[in-house]
mmCIF file of the N, C-alpha and C atoms, coordinates in Angstrom:
data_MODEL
# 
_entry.id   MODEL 
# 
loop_
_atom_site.group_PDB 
_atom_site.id 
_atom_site.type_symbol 
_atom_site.label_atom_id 
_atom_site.label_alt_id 
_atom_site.label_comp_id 
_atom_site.label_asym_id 
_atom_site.label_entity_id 
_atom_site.label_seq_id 
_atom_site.pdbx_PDB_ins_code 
_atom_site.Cartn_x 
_atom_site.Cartn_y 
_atom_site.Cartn_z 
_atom_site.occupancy 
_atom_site.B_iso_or_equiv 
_atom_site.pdbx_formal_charge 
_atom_site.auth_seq_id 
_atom_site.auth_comp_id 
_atom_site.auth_asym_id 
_atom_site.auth_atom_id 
_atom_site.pdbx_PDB_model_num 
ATOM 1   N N  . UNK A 1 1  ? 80.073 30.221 -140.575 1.00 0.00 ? 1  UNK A N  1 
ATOM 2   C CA . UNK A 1 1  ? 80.617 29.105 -141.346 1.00 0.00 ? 1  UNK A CA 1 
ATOM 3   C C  . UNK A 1 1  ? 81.257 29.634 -142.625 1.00 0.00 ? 1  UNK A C  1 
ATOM 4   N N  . UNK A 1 2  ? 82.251 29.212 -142.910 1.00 0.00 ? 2  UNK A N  1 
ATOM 5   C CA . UNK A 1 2  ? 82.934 29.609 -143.892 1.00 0.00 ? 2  UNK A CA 1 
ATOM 6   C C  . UNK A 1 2  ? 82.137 28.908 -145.811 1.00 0.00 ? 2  UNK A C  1 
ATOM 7   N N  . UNK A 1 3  ? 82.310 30.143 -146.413 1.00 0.00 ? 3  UNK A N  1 
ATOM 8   C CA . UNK A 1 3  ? 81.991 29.751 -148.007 1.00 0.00 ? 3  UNK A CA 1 
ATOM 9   C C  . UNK A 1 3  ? 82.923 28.949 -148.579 1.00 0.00 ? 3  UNK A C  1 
ATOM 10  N N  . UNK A 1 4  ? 82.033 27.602 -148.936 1.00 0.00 ? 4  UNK A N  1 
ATOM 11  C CA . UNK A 1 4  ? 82.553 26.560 -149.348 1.00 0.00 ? 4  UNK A CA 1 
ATOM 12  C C  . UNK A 1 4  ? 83.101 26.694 -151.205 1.00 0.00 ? 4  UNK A C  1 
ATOM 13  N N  . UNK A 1 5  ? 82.364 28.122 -151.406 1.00 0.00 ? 5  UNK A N  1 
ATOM 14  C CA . UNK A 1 5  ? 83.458 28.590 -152.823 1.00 0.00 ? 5  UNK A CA 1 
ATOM 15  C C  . UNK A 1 5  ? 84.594 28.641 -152.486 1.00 0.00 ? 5  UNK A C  1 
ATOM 16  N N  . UNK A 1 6  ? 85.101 28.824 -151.208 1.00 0.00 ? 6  UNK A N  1 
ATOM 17  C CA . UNK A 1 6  ? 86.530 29.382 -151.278 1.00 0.00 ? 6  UNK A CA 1 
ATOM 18  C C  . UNK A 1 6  ? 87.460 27.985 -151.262 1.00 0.00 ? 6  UNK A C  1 
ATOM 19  N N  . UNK A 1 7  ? 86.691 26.311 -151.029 1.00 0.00 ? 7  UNK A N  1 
ATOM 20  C CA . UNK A 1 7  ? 88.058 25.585 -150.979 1.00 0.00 ? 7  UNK A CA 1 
ATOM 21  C C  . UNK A 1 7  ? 87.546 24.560 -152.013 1.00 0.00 ? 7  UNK A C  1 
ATOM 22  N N  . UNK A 1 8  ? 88.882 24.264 -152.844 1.00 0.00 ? 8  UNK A N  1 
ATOM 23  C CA . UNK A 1 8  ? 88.853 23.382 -154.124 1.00 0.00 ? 8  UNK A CA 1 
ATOM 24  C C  . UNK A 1 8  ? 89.130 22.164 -154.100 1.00 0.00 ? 8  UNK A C  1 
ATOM 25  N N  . UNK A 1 9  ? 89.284 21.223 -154.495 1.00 0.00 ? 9  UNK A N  1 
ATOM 26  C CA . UNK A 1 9  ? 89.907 20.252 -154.557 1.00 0.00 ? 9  UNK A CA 1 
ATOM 27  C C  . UNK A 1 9  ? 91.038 20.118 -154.861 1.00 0.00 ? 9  UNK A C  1 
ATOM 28  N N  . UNK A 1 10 ? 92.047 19.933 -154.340 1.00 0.00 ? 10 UNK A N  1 
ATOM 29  C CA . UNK A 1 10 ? 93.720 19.984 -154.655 1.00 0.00 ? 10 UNK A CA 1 
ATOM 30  C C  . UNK A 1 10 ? 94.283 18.812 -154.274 1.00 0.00 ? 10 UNK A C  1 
ATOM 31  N N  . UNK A 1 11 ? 93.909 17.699 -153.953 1.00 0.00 ? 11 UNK A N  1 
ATOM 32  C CA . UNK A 1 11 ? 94.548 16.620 -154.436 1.00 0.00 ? 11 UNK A CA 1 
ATOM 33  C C  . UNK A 1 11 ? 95.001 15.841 -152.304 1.00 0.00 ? 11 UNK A C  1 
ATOM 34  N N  . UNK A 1 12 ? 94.538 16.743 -151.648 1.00 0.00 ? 12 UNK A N  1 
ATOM 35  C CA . UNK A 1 12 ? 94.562 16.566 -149.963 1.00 0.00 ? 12 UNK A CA 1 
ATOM 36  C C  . UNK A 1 12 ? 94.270 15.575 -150.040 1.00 0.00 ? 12 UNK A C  1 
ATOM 37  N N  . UNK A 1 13 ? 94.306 14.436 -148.905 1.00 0.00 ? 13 UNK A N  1 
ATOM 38  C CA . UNK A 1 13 ? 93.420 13.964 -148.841 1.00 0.00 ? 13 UNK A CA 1 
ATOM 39  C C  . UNK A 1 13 ? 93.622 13.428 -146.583 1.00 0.00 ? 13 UNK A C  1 
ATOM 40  N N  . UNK A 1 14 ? 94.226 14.034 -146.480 1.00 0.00 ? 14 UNK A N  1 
ATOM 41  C CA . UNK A 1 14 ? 94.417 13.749 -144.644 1.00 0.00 ? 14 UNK A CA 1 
ATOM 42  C C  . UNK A 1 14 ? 94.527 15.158 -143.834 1.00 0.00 ? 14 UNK A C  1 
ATOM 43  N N  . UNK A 1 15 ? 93.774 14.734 -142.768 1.00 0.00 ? 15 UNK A N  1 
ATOM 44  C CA . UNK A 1 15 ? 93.570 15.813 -141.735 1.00 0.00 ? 15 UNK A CA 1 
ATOM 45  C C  . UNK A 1 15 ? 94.588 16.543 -141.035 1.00 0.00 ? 15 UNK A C  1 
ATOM 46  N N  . UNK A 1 16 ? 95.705 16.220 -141.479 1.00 0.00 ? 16 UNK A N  1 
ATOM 47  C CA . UNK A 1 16 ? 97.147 16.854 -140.912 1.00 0.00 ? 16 UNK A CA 1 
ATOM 48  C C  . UNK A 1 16 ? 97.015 18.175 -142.334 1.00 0.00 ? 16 UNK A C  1 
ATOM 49  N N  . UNK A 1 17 ? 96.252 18.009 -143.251 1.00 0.00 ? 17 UNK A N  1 
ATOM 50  C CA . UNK A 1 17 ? 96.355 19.346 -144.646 1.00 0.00 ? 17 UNK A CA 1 
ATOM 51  C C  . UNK A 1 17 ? 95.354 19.922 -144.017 1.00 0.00 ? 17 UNK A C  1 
ATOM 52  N N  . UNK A 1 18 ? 94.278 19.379 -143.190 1.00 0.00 ? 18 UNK A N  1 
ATOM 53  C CA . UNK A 1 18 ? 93.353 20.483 -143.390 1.00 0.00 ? 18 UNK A CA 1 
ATOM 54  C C  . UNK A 1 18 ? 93.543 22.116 -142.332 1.00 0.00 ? 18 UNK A C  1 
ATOM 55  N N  . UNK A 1 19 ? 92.684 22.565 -142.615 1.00 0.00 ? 19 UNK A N  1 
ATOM 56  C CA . UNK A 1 19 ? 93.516 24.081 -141.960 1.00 0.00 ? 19 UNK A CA 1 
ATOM 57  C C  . UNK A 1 19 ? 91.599 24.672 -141.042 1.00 0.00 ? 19 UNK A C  1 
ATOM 58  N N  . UNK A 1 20 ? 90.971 23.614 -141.283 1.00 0.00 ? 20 UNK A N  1 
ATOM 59  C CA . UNK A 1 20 ? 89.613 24.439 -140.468 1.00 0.00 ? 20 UNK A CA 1 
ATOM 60  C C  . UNK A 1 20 ? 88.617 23.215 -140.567 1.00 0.00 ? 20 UNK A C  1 
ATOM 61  N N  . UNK A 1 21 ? 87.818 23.346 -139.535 1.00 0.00 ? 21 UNK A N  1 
ATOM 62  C CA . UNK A 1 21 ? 86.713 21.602 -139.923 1.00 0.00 ? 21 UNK A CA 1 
ATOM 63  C C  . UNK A 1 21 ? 85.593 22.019 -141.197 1.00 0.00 ? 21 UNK A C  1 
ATOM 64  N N  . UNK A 1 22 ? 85.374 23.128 -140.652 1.00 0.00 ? 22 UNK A N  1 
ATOM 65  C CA . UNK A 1 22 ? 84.579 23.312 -142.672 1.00 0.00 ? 22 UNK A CA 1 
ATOM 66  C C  . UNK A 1 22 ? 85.219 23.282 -143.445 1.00 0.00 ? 22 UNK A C  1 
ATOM 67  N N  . UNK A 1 23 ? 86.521 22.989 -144.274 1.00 0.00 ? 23 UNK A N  1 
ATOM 68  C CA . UNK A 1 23 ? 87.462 22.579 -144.967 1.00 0.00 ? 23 UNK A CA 1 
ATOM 69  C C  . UNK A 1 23 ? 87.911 20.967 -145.186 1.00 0.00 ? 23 UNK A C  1 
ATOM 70  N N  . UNK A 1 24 ? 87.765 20.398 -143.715 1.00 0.00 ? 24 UNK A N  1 
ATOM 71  C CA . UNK A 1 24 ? 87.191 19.029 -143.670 1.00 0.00 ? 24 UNK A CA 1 
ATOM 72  C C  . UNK A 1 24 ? 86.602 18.640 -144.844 1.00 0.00 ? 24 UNK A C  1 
ATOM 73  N N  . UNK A 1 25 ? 85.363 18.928 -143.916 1.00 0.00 ? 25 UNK A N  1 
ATOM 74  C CA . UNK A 1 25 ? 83.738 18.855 -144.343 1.00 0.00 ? 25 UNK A CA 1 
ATOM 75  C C  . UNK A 1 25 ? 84.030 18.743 -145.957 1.00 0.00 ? 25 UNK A C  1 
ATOM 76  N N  . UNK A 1 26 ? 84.283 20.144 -146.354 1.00 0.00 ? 26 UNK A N  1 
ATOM 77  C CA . UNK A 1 26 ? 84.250 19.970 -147.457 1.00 0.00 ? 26 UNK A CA 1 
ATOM 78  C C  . UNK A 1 26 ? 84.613 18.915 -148.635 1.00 0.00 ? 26 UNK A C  1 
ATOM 79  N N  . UNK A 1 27 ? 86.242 18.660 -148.239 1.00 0.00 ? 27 UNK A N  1 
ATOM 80  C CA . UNK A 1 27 ? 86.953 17.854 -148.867 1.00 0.00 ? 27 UNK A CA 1 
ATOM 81  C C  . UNK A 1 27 ? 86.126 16.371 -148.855 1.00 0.00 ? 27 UNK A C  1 
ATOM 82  N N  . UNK A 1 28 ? 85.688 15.707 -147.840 1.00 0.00 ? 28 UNK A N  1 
ATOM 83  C CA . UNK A 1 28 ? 84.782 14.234 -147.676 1.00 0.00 ? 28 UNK A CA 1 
ATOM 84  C C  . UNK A 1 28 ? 84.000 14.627 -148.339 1.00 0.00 ? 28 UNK A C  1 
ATOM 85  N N  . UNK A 1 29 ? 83.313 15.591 -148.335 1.00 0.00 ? 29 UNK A N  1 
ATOM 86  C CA . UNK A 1 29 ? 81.623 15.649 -149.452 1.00 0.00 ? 29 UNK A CA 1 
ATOM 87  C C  . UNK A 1 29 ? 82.077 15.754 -150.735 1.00 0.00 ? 29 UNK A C  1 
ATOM 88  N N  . UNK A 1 30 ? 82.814 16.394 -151.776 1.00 0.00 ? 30 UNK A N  1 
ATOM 89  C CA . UNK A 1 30 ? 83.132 17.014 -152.650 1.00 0.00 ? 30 UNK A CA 1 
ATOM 90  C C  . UNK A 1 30 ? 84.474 16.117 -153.264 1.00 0.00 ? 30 UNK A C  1 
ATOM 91  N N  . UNK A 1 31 ? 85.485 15.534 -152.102 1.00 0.00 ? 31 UNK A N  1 
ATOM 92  C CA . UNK A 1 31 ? 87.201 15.164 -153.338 1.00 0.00 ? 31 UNK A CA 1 
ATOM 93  C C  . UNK A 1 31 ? 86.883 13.668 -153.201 1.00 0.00 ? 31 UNK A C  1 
ATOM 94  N N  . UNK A 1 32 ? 87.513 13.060 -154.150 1.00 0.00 ? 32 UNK A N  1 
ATOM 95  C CA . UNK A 1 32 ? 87.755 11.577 -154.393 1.00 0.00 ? 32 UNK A CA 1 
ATOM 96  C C  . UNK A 1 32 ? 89.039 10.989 -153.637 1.00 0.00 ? 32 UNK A C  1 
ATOM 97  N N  . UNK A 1 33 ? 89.127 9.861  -152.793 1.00 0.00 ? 33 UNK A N  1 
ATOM 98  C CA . UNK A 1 33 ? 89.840 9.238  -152.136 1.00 0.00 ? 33 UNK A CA 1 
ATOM 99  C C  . UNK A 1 33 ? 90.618 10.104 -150.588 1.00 0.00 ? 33 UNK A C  1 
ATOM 100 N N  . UNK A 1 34 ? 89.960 10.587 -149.946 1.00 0.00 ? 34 UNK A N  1 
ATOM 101 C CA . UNK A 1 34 ? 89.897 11.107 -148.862 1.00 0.00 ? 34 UNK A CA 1 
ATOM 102 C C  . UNK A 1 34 ? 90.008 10.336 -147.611 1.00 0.00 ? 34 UNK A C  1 
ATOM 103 N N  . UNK A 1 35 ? 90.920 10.718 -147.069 1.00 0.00 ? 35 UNK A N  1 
ATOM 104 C CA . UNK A 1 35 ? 91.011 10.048 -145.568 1.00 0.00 ? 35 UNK A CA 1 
ATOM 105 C C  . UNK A 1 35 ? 90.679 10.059 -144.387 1.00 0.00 ? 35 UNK A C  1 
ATOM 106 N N  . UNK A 1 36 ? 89.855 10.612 -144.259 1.00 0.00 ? 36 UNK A N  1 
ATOM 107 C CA . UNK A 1 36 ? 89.650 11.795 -142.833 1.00 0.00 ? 36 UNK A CA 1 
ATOM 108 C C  . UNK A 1 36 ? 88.188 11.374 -142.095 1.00 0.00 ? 36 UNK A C  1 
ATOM 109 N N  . UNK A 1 37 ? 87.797 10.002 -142.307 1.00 0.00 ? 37 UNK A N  1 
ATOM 110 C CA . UNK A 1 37 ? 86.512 9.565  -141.530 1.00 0.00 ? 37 UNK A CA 1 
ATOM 111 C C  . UNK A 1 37 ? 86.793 8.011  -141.246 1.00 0.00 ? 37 UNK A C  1 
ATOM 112 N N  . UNK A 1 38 ? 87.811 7.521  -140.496 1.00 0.00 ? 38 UNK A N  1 
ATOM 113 C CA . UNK A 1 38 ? 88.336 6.465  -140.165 1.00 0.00 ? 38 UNK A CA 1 
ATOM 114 C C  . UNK A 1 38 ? 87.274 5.348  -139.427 1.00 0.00 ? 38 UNK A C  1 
ATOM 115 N N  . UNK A 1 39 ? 85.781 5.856  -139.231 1.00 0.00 ? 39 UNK A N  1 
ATOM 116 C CA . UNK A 1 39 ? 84.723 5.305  -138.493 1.00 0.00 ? 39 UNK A CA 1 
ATOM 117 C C  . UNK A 1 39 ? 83.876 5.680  -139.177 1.00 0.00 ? 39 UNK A C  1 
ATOM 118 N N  . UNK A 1 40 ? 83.884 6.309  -140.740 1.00 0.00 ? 40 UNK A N  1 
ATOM 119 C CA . UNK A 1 40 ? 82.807 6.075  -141.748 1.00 0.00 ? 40 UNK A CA 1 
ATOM 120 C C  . UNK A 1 40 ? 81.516 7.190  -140.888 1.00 0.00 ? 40 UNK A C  1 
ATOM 121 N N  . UNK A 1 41 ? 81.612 7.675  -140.156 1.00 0.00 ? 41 UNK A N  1 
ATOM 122 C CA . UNK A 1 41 ? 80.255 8.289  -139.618 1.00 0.00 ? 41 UNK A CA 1 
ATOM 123 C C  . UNK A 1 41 ? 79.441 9.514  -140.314 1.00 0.00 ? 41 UNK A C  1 
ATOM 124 N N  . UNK A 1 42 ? 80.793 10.172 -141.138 1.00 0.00 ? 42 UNK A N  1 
ATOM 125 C CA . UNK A 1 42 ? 80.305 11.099 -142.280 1.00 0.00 ? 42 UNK A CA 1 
ATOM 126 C C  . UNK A 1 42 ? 81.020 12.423 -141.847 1.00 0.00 ? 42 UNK A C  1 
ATOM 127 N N  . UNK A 1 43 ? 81.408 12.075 -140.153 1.00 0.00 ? 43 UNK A N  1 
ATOM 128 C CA . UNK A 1 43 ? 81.731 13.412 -139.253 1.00 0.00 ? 43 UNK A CA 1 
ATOM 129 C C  . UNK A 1 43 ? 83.788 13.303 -139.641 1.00 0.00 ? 43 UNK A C  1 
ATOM 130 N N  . UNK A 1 44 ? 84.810 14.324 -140.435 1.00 0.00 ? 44 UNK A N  1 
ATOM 131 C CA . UNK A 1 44 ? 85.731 13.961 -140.656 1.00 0.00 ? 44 UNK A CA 1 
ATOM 132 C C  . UNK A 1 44 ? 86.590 14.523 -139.578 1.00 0.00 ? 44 UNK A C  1 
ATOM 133 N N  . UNK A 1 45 ? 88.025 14.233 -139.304 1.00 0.00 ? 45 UNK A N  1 
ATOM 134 C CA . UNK A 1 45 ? 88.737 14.964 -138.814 1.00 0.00 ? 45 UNK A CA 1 
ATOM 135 C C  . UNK A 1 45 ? 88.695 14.936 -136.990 1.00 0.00 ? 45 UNK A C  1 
ATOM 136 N N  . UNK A 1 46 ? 87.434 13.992 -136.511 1.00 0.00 ? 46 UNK A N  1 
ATOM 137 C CA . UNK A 1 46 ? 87.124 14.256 -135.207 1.00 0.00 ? 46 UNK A CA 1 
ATOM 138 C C  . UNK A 1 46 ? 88.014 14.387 -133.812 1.00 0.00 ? 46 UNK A C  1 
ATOM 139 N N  . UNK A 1 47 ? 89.428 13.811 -133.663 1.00 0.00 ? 47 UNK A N  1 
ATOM 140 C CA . UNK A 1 47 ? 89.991 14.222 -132.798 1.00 0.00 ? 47 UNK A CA 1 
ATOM 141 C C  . UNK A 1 47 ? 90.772 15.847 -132.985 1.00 0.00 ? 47 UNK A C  1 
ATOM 142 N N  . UNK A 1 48 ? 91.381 15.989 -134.435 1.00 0.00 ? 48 UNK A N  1 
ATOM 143 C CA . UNK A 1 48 ? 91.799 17.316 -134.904 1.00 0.00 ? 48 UNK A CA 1 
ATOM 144 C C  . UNK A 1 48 ? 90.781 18.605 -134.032 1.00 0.00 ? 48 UNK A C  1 
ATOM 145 N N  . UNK A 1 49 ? 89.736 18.265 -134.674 1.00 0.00 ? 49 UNK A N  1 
ATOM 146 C CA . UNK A 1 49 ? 88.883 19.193 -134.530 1.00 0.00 ? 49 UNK A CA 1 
ATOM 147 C C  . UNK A 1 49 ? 88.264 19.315 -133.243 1.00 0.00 ? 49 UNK A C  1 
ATOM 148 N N  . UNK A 1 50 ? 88.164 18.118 -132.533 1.00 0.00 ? 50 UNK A N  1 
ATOM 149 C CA . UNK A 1 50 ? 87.192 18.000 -131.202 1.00 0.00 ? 50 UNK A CA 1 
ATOM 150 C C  . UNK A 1 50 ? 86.161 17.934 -131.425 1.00 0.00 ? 50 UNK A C  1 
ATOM 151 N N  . UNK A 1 51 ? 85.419 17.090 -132.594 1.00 0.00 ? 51 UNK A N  1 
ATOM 152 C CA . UNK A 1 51 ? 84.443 17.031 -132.645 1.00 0.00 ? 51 UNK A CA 1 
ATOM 153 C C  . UNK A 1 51 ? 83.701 15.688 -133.213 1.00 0.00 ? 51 UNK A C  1 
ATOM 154 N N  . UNK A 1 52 ? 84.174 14.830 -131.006 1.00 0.00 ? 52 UNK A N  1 
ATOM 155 C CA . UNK A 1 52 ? 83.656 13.288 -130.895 1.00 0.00 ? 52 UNK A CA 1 
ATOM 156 C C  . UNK A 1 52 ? 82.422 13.297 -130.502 1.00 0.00 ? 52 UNK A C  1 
# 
């Protein structure tokens, strides 16, 4: 799993920016106004990633 030091908050907020699902992850736990959990489940990004 990748170190979550390495990604910041930069202002993303949709799964077409993200570049890895721990990068996801990150962005929903950590940035303000984020798009990427359209069913609220906590899990972001799930068709991108394959992970329904």
């Amino acid at each position: 799993m990748a170190n979550a030091s390495q990604f910041r908050c930069d202002g993303r907020q949709h799964c077409s920016e993200m570049n890895s699902y721990e990068e996801a992850v990150f962005f929903l736990r950590n940035c303000p106004d984020t798009k990427m959990d359209g069913d609220g489940d906590g899990v972001p990004c799930e068709r991108q990633f394959n992970r329904v």
